[in-house]
N, C-alpha and C positions, 0 to 999 in steps of 0.2 A: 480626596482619596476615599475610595470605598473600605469600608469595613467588615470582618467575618463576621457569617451570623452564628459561630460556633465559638470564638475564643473573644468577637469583638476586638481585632486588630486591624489597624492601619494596613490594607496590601492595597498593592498597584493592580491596575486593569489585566497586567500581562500574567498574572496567577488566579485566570478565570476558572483552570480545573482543579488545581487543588491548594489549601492556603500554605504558604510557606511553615507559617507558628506553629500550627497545630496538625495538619496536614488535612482536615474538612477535606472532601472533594466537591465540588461547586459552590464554593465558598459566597456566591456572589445570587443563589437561588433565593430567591424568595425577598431580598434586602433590594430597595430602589436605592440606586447610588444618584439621582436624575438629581439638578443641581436646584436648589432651593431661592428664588426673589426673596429675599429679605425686604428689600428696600419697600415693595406692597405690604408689609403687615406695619411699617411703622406708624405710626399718628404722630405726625409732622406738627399740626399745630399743641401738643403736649412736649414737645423739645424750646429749652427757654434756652437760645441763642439770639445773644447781644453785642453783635461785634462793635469794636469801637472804632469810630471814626478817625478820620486823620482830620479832616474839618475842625473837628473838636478838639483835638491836639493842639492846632495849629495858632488858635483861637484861647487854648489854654493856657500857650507856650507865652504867648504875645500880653492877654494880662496877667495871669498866676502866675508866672516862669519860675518866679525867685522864691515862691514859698514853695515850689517841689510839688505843687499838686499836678502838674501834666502827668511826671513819674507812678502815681498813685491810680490817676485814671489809667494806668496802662498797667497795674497790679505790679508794681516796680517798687514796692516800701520801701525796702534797702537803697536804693537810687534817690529814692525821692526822699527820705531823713538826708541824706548824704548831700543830693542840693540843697535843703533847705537849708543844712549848716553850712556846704561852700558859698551861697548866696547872702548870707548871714556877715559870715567873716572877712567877704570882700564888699560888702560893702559898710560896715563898720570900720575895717580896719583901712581899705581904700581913700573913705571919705577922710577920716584922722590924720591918715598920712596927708594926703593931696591941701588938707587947710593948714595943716602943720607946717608942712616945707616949701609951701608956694606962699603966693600973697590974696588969695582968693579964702575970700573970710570961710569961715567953717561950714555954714547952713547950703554954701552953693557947693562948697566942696560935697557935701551929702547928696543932693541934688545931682549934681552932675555924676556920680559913680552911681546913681540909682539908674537914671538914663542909661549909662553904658550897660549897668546889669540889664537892664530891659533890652537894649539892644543887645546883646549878646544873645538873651534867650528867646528873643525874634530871629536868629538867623538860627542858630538848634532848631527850633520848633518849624521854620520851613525848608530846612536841608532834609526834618525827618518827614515832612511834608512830600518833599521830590523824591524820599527815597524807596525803590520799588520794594514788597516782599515785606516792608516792616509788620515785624511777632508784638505782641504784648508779652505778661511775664505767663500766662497762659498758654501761650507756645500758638493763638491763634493770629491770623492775619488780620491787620490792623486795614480798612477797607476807606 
């Protein structure tokens, strides 16, 4: 919207003879309202955009899953403490139970809930893989 060159107010095109605010009559003399490229003054390579990967997510999910570092690469802290303590607690507590009340000595029961954690955070890491539109905690798109 153009502005008066007498009170410096916002009017519409349709108050070219006199300004509504102040009452100026050709409110719009002498002032170019002509619309301005921004996009030509920037310096493109002086902008530090690093979007993150989904590759890397993916890759992230599949070996670090359980310590919560994909959450971290996608600026997710909150997310990513919070895995690393659900991945923590099932599988300590998982493997304890699983050698406790089965007959599968202890060290496989550990073993075998590390595997299922890792698959489990194989199949998160390529559902967020397939999924279109994925943000980081940046609000930007994850590419």
């Amino acid at each position: 919207m153009p502005i008066c060159k007498n009170c410096h107010s916002r009017i519409d095109k349709f108050n070219k003879d006199r300004c509504p605010i102040c009452g100026t009559e050709k409110p719009f003399e002498g002032v170019s309202s002509d619309t301005i490229e921004i996009t030509t003054s920037l310096d493109v390579e002086d902008l530090d955009f690093n979007p993150r990967s989904k590759k890397k997510l993916l890759v992230l999910y599949i070996t670090l899953g359980f310590f919560g570092i994909p959450q971290f690469y996608l600026y997710n802290k909150k997310l990513g403490v919070l895995s690393l303590i659900l991945n923590m607690l099932f599988i300590g507590l998982g493997g304890f139970l699983l050698g406790q009340f089965t007959s599968i000595k202890m060290y496989l029961a550990f073993i075998i809930v590390i595997l299922a954690s890792l698959l489990i955070n194989s199949l998160i890491g390529l559902y967020l893989y397939k999924k279109p539109n994925l943000k980081d905690g940046h609000g930007e798109f994850v590419i």
